[in-house]
C-alpha positions in Angstrom: 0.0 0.0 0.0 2.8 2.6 0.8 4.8 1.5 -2.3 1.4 2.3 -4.7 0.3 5.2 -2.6 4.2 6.8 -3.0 3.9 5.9 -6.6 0.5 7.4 -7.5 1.7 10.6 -6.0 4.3 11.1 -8.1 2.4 10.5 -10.8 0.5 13.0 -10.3 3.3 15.4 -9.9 4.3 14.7 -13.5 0.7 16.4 -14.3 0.3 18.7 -12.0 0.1 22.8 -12.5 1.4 22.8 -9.0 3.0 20.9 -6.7 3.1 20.8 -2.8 5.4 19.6 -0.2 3.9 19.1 2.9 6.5 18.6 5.9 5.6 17.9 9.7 7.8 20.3 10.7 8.0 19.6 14.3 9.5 16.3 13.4 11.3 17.7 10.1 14.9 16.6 9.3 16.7 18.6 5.9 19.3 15.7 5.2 15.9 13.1 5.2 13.9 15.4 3.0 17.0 15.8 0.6 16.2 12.9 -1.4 12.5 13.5 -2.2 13.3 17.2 -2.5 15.6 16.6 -5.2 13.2 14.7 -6.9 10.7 17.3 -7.0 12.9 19.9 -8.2 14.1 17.5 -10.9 9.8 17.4 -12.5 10.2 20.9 -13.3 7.0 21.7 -11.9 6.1 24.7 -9.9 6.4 23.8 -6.3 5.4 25.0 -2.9 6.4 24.3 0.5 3.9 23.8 3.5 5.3 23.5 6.7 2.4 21.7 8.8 2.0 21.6 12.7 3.8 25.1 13.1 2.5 25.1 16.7 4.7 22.9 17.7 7.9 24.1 17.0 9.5 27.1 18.7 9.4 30.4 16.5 13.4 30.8 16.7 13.5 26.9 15.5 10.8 27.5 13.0 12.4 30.1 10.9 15.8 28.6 10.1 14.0 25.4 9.5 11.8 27.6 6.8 15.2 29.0 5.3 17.0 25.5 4.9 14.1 23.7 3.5 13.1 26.5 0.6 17.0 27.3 -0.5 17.5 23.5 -0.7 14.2 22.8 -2.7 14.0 26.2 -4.8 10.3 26.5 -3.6 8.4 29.3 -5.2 6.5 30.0 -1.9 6.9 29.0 1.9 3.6 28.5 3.7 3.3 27.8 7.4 0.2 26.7 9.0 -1.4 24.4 11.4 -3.9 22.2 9.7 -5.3 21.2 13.6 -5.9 24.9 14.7 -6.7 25.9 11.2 -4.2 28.7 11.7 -2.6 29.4 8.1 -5.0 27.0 6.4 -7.5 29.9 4.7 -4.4 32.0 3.0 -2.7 28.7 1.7 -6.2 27.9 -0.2 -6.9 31.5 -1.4 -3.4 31.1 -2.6 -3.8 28.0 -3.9 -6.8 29.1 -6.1 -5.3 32.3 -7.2 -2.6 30.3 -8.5 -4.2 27.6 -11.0 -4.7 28.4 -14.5 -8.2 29.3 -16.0 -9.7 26.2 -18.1 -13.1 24.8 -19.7 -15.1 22.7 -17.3 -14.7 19.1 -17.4 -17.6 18.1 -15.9 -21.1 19.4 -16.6 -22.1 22.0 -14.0 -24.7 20.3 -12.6 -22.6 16.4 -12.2 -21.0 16.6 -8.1 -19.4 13.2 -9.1 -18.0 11.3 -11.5 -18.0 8.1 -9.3 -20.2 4.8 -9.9 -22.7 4.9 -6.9 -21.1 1.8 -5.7 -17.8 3.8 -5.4 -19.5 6.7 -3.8 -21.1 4.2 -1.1 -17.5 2.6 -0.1 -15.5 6.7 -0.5 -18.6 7.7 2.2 -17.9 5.1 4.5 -14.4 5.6 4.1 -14.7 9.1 4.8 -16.3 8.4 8.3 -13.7 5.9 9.2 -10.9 8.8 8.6 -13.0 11.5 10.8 -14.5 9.0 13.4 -10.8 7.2 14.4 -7.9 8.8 12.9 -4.4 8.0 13.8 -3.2 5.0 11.7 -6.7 2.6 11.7 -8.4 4.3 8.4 -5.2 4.0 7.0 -5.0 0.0 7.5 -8.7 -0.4 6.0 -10.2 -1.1 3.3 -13.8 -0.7 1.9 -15.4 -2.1 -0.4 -19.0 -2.3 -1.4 -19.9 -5.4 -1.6 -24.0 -5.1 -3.2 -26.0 -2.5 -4.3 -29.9 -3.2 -5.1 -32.9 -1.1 -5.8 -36.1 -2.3 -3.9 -39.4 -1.5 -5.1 -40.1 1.2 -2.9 -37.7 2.9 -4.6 -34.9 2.7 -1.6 -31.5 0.9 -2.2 -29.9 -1.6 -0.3 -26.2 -1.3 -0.2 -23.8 -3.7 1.6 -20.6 -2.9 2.3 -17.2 -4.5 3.8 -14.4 -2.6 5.7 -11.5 -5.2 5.9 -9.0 -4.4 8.2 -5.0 -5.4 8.4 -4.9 -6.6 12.2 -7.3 -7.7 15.0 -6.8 -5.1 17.3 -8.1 -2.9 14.7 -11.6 -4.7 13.8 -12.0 -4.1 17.7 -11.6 -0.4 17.2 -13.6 -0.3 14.4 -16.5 -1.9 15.6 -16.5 -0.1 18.7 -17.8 -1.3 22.6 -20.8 -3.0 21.7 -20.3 -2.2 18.3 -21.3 1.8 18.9 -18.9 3.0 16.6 -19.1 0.8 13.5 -23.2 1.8 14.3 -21.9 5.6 14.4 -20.2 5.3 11.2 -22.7 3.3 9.5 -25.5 6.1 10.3 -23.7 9.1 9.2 -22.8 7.8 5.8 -26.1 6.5 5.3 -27.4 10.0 5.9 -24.9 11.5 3.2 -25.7 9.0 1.2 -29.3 9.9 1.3 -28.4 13.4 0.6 -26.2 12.5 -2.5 -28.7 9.9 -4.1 -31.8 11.7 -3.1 -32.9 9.0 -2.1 -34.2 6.2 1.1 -30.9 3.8 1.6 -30.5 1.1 4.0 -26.9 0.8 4.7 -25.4 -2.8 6.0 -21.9 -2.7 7.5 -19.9 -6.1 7.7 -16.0 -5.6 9.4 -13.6 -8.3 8.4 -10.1 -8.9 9.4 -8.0 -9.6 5.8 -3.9 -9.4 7.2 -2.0 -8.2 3.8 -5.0 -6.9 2.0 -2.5 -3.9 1.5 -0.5 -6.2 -0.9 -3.0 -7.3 -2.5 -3.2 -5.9 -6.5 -6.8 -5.9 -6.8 -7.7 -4.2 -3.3 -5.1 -1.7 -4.2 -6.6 -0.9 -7.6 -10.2 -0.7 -6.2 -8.6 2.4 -3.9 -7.3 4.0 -7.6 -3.6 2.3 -6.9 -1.6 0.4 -9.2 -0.9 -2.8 -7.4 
């Protein structure tokens, strides 16, 4: 999973109008960023640096760190924020979208996604596994949606699977008495509702898969090359 996610980023470097570098910068190191700096610079592409979780880090320790970081990567501009307090974040996207290029739309005005409905059920889920438990558990888990049926009432049933790397994690994911796996299950049934404009009934099933994240087609299903 690392190996595809580190390779589908740089692939999208090699397209982007702009690319960013974020850094943790209370944990920041010059001579371990060298290498993936140098990379960068060698795409040719316009490039920013973002130092992330400025609140952490001494001013006085900050500001040389800043210095070192954007003469050894050429950065165009040096942004410092902290994504937790939000301090930062609102000039780095104003920045951001002063900065891209004008172009046609790609999508009609009216289309919000160009996912399956299938895909959209398993991203939604996904999305409350990321805001519901953080830390490193979304990031061993996988969802898939398993079935996805139209009743005659009009609703759909959708059935969907979140397979996990390790044991300890199906606990956390399912919750005491299963209250959080019920927590995530409701809240992306309601955006689901609101996205499909429709009644759904939701069905969450957690399974414990060790080296799903090496698995080809589990990696392509997240958009990876496996």
């Amino acid at each position: 999973l690392d190996r595809a996610m580190v390779a589908a980023a740089w692939e999208g470097v090699a397209g982007a109008d702009l690319a960013c570098l974020i850094v943790d910068a209370a944990k920041a190191d010059p001579d371990d960023l060298a290498e993936p700096i140098e990379a960068l610079a060698a795409t040719g592409r316009p490039r920013w640096l973002i130092l992330n979780k400025i609140d952490l880090l001494p001013r006085d320790k900050l500001l040389p760190l800043a210095e070192t970081l954007a003469r050894q990567g050429g950065f165009a501009e040096v942004f410092m924020i902290s994504a937790l307090k939000r301090d930062g974040v609102d000039r780095l996207l104003d920045a951001l979208a002063a900065a891209m290029p004008e172009g046609p739309h790609l999508y009609p005005e009216d289309e919000l996604t160009d996912q399956t409905e299938r895909m959209l059920a398993a991203e939604l889920v996904r999305e409350q596994i990321f805001l519901q438990l953080r830390d490193e558990v979304p990031y061993g888990a996988s969802v898939e949606t398993e079935s996805f049926s139209e009743r005659k009432d009009g609703s759909v049933r959708i059935d969907v699977t979140v397979y996990v790397a390790r044991a300890g994690h199906k606990k956390i994911v399912l919750g005491e008495g299963g209250a959080r796996i019920k927590s995530i299950g409701s809240r992306a049934r309601r955006d689901l509702e609101r996205q499909l404009e429709r009644r759904v009934h939701l069905f969450l099933n957690v399974k414990e898969r060790p080296g799903w994240d090496e698995e080809a087609a589990r990696l392509r299903a997240l958009g990876l090359d496996g």
